[in-house]
C-alpha positions in Angstrom: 0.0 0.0 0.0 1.3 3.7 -0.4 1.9 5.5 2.9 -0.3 8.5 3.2 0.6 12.0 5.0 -2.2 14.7 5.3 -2.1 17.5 2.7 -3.6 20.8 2.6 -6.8 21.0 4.2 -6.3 17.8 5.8 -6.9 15.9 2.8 -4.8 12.4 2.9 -2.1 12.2 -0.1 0.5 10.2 -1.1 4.1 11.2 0.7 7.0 12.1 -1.7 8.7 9.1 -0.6 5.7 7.1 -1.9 6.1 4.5 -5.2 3.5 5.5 -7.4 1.0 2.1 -7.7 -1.9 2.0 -10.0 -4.4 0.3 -7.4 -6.9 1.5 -5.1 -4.7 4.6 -3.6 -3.9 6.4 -6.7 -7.3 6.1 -7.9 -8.7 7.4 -4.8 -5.6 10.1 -5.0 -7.7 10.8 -8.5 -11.0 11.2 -7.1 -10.1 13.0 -4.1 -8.1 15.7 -6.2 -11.4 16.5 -8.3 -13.6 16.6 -5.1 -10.8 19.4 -3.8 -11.1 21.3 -7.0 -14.7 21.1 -7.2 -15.5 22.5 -3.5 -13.0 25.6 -3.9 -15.3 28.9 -4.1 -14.7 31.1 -7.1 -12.0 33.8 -6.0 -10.0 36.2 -7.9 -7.2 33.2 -8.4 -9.2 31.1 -10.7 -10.7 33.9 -12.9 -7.5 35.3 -12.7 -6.1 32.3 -14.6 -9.2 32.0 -16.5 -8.1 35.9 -17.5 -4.7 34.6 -19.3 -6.5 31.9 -21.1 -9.3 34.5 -22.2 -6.6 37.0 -23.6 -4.7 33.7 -25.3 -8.3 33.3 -27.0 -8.8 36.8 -27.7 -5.6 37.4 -29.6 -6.5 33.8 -31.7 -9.6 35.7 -32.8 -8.0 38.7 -34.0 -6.1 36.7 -35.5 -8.2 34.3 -37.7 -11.1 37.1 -37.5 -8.6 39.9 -39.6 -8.7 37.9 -42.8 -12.2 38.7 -43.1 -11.8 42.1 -43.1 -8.4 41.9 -45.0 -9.3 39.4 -47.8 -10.6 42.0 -50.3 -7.6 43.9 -50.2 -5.6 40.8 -50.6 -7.3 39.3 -53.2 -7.2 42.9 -55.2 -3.2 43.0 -54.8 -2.7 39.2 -56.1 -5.5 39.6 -58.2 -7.1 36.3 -57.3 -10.2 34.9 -58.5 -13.4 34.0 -56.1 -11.8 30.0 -55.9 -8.6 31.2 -55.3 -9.4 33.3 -52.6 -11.4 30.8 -50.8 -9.1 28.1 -51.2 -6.0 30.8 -49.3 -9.0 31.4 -46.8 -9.2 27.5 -46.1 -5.4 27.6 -45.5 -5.8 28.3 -42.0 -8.6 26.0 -41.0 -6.6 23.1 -42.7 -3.9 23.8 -40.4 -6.4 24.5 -37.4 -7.1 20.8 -38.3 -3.6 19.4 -38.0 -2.9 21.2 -34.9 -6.1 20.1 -33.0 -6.2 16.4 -33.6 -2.0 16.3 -32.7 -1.9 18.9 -29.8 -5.1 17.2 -28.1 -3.6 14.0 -27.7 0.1 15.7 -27.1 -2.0 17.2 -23.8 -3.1 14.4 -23.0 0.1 12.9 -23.0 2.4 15.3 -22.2 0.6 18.0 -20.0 -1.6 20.9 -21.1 0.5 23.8 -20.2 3.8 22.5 -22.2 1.3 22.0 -25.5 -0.2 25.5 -24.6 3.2 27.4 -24.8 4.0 25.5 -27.7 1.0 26.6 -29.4 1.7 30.3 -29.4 5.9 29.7 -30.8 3.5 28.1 -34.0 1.1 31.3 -33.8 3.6 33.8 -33.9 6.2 32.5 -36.6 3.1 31.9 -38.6 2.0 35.3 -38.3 5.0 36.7 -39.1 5.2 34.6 -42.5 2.4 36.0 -43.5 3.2 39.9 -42.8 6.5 38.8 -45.4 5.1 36.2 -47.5 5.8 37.4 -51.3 3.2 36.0 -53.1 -0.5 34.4 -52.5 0.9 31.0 -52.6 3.4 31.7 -50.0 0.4 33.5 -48.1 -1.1 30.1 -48.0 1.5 28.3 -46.3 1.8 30.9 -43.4 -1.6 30.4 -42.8 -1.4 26.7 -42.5 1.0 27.3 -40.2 -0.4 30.4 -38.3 -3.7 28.1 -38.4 -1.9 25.3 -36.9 -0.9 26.8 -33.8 -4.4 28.1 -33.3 -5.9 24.9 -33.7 -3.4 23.6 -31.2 -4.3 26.3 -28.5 -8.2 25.3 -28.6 -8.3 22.4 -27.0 -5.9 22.9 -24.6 -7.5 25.7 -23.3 -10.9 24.3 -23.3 -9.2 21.4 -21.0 -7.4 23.7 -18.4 -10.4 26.0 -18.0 -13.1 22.6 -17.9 -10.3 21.3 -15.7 -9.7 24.1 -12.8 -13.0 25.8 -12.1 -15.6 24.2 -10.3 -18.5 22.2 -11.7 -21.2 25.0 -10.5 -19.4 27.8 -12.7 -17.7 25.4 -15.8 -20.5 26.2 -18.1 -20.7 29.7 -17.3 -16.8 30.6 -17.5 -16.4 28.4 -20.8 -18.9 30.5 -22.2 -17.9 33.5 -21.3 -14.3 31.8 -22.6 -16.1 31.7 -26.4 -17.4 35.4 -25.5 -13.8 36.4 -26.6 -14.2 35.8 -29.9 -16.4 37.7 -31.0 -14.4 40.4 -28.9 -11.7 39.4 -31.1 -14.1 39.5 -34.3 -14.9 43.0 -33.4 -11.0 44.0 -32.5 -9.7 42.6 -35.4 -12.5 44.7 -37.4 -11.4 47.7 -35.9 -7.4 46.9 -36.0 -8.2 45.8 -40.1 -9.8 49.6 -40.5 -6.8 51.2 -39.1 -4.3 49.3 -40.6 -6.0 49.6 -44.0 -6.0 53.1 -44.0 -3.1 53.9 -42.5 -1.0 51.3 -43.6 -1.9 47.9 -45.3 -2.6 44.1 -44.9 0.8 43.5 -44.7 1.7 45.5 -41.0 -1.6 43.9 -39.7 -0.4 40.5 -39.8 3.4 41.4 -38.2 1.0 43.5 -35.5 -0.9 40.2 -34.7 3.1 38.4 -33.9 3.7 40.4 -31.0 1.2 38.9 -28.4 3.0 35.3 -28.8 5.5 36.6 -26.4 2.2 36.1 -23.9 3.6 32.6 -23.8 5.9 33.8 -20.9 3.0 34.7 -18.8 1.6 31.2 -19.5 4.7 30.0 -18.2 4.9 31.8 -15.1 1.9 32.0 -13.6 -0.6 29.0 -15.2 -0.5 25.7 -13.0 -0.6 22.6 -14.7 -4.0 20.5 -14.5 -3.9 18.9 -11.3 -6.7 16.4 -12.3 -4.3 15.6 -15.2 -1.5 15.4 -12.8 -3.3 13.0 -10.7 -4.9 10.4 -13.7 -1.2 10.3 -14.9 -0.2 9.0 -11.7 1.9 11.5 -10.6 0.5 12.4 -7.7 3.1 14.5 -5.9 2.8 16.6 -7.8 -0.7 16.7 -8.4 -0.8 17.1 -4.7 1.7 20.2 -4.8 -0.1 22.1 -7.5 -3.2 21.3 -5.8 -2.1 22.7 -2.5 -0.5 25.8 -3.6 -4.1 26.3 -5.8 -6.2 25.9 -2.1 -3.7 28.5 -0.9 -3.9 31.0 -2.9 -7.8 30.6 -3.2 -8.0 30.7 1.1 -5.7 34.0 0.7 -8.8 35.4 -1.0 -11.5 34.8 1.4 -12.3 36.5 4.1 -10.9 36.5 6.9 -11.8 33.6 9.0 -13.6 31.6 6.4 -12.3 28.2 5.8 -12.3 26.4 2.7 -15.7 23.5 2.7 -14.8 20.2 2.8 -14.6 18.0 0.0 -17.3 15.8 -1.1 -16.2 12.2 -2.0 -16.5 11.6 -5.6 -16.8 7.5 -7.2 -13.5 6.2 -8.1 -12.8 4.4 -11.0 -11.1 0.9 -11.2 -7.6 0.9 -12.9 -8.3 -0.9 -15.6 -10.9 1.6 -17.0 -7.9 4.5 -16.5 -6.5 2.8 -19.7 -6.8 5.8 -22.7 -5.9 5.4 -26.5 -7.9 7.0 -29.3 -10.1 4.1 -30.1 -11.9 5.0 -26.8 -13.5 7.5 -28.2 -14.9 4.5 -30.4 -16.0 1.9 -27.5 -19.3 1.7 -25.5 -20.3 5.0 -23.6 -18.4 7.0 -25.8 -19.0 6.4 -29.8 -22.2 7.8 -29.6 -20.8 10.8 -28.0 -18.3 11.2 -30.7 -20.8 10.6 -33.4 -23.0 13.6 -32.4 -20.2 15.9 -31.4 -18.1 14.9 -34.7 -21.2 15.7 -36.8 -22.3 19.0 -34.8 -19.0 20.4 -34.7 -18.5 19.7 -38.7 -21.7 21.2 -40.0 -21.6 24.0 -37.6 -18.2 25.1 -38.5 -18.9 24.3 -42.0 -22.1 27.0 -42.4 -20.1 29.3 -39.9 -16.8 30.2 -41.7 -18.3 29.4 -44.8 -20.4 32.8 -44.5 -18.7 34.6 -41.9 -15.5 34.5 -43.8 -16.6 35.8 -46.9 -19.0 38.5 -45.5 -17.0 41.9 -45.9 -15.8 40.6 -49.6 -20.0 40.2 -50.2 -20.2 43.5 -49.3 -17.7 44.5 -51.7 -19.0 42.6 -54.1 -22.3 44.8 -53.6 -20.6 47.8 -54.5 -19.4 48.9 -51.1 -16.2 50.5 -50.8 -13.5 49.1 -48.6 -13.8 50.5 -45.9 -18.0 50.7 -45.7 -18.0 46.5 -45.8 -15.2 46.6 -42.9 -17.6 48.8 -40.7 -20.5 47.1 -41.9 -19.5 44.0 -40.8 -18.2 45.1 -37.5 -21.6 46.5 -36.7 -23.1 42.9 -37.3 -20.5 41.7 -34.7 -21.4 43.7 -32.0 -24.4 41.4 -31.8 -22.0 38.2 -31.0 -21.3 39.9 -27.4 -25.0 39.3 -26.5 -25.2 36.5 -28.2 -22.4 35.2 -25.8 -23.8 36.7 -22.5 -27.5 34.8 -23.3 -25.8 31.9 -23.6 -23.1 31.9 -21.0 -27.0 32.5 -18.8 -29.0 30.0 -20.2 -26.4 27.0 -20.1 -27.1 26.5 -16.5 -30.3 27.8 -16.8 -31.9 25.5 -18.9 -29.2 23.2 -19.9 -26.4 22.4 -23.0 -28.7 20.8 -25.3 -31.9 23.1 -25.2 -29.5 25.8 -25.8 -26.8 24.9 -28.2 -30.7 23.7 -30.0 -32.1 27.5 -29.9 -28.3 28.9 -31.1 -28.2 26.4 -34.1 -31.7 27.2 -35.4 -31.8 30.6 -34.6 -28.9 31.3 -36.7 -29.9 28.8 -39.8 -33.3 31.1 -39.6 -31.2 34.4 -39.3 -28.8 33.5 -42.5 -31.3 32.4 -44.5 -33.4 36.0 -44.6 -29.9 37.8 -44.7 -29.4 35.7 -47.6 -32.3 37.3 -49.1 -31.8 41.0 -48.1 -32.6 43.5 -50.7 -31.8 46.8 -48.7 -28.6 47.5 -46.5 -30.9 48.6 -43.5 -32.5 44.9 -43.7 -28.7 43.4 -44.4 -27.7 44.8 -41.4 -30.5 43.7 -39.2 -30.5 40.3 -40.2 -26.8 40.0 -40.0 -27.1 41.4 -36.2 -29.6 38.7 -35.3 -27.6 36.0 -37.1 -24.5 37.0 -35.5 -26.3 37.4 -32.0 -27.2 32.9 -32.6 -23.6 32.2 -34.3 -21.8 33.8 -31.5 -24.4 31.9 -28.6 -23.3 28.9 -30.9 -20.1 29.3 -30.6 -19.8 29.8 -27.0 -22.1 26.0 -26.2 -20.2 24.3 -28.4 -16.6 25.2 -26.3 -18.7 24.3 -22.8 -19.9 21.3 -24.0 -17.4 19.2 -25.8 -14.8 18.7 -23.1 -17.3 17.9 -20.8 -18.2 14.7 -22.8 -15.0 12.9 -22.1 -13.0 11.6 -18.9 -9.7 13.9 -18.2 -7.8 10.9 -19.9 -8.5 11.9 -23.0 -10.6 15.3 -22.6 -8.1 17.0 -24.7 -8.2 14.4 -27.5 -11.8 14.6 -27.3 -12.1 17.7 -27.7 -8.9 18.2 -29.9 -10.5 15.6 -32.0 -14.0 17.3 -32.5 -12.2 20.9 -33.4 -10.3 18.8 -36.3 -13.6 17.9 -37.9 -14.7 21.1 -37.2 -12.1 22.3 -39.1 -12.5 20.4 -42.1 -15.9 21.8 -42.1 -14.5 24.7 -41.5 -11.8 24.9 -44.9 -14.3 23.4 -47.3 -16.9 26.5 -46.6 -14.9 28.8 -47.8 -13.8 26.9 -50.5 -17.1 25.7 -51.2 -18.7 29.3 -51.2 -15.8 30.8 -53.6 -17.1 27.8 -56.1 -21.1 28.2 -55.9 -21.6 31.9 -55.5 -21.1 32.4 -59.0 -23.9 30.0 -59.5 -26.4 30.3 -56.7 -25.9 34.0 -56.0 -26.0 35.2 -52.0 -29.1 34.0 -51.4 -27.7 30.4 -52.1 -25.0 30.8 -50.3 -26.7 31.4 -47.4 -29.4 28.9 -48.0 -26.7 26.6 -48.2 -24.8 27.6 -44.7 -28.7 27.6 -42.9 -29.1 23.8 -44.0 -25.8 23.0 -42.1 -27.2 24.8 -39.1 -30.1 22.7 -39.1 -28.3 19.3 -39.4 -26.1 20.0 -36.7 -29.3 21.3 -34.5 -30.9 18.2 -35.2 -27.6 16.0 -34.6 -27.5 17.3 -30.7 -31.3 17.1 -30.2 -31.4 13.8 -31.0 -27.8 12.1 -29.7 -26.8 14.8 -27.5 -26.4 14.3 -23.6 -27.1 16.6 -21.0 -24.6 17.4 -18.5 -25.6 20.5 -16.8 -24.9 20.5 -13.0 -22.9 17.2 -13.2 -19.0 16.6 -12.1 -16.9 15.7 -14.9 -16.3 12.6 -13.3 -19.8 11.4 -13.1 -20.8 12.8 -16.3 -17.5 10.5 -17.8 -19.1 7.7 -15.5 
């Protein structure tokens, strides 16, 4: 047996001088460590952590957001065609893709925080690249590469932030998490209109470099997972990280107050601890994948499939540069709403009733923008279809890593983003092939029916797992 000392708050873990034994002790090391995370209060620690992530999130978004707003101009100086441009536009989601599927197991395996820096080296040199790149098809390899470090920062993040805060505020915080993007939407709108006038497309990518050095704050003050910690079997450390997190969070509290104690949670036998991708496959969990797979895919296939090509629309149209930028920064402001209803009614009424209302509220809201005949009406459609895309957005990121066991809660979720993603580089693609064909109103007729599948695909398979641990929900 391993020879136990108490730990903070009285809690019994394993002494340093302890072999670490997968058996009865380690598990219970497991399930002890997410009942002392999941009693902790909110305090100014964990949102202060959940702060770093947010602004990792926000500078992703101005990131992928700015080729919105700076495609025209990029497709005017290389004088590409409406397939061209949406095949440079799909660059970045097919390196999203890569870096999901390979950073959510590498987290799994290696540790979230290590993958998480790593991410951002990726994000930078790729955005450099593109500042320098001399020619559209060089343009499209930076933004593989810029995309794969963005797709390897999503799931990690979702994991650390799932991970730390307690079960009563996960859904809320994640979120709020996915309420950065459109934050970043509109920023990168804003930075795009600046840049453009001042300067070109050119300075706005070598702009968007600088925040990787935010890596070094990752470094310093992020903890490690200590419910990852603990399933790995290294529970001396899970136990350090853990006690210095109880610290800091009794710091906060008044004075006097005590931190609750823990409440037991079930173990799990040490032969189910075993993770390798095909779990995601095996009884309890293909189902799971199936719907999530499909949901992320057709969502992220109607999303960037119109979002991406909205300010070149408008341009299109007969709108001037810089009138289709602030039009379609004007239709974002609606995604900060959007985020905030949701963010409410995702422990309010649940995960699936709302990711439900998002899905068909934005299939209804593209198709009529799709159909728009006056800017006044383009504009008011396009805020109430932002308003459901962005409220979209923000259940998807709450629900997905719930769905899976902290064994493989980053491959999960890493795994779901990747199919997302190939959604997400065919739409543009796709829509630079038909709109010559179908016209605006087709596209958008088109992104609306991939709403709707999706809807339908988490009505009908979808779990609920509001108000549940993550371990009982992976039970």
């Amino acid at each position: 047996m391993t020879d136990l000392t108490t730990g903070a708050g009285g809690i019994a873990a394993p002494s340093p001088s302890s072999k670490v034994v997968r058996g009865a002790a380690e598990t219970a090391s497991d399930a002890m460590i997410a009942a002392r995370l999941d009693r902790l209060p909110m305090t100014g620690y964990q949102r202060f952590i959940f702060g770093i992530i947010a602004t990792a999130w926000l500078f992703d978004s101005i990131d992928l957001g700015s080729l919105t707003f700076l495609l025209g101009s990029i497709r005017n100086e290389f004088g590409l065609t409406t397939a061209q441009a949406g095949l440079l536009s799909s660059m970045s989601f097919i390196g999203m893709f890569l870096g999901a599927a390979i950073a959510g197991m590498a987290a799994d395996r290696f540790g979230r925080k290590m993958v998480f820096q790593v991410s951002m080296v990726f994000w930078g040199l790729g955005s450099l690249w593109c500042a320098y790149a001399p020619d559209a098809q060089t343009l499209g390899y930076a933004r593989l590469l810029l995309g794969f470090g963005m797709g390897m920062e999503f799931p990690v993040a979702l994991a650390i932030v799932s991970e730390i805060l307690p079960t009563a505020k996960r859904g809320r915080y994640l979120a709020v998490l996915e309420g950065f993007w459109p934050i970043g939407f509109i920023a990168a709108g804003l930075l795009s209109l600046l840049f453009l006038t001042h300067f070109d497309w050119r300075t706005m990518f070598l702009f968007q470099a600088i925040p990787a050095a935010f890596l070094l704050i990752i470094r310093i003050f992020v903890p490690e997972s200590p419910r990852w910690l603990a399933d790995r079997g290294r529970n001396d450390q899970a136990e350090r990280v853990m006690s210095r997190i109880e610290e800091k969070v009794l710091k906060r509290l008044p004075e006097g107050r005590t931190l609750p104690a823990p409440k037991p949670i079930e173990s799990r036998a040490s032969e189910e601890r075993r993770f390798s991708f095909l779990e995601l496959w095996s009884n309890g969990y293909a189902s799971r994948t199936m719907m999530i797979w499909t949901v992320w895919f057709f969502a992220l296939l109607g999303f960037y499939g119109l979002t991406t090509w909205l300010s070149a629309l408008l341009q299109d149209a007969g709108h001037s540069v810089s009138q289709s930028v602030t039009y379609t920064i004007t239709i974002s402001l609606a995604g900060l709403p959007g985020f905030v209803a949701a963010a409410i009614l995702l422990d309010k009424w649940g995960r699936k009733p709302t990711a439900m209302m998002m899905l068909i509220g934005s299939a209804v809201a593209a198709y009529f923008y799709g159909n728009a005949t006056t800017t006044a009406m383009l504009i008011s459609y396009g805020l109430v279809m932002q308003f459901f895309l962005f409220g979209m957005w923000s259940v998807l990121y709450a629900y997905t890593p719930e769905l899976y066991p902290t064994r493989s809660r980053a491959t999960g979720a890493g795994c779901a983003s990747a199919i997302g993603r190939i959604g997400s580089l065919l739409g543009p693609y796709i829509i630079g092939i038909v709109l010559p064909t179908l016209g605006n109103s087709g596209v958008f007729a088109l992104g609306a029916g991939s709403f709707i599948v999706a809807a339908l695909a988490i009505g009908i398979f979808g779990i609920e797992t509001r108000g549940k641990s993550l371990e009982e929900i992976s039970h």
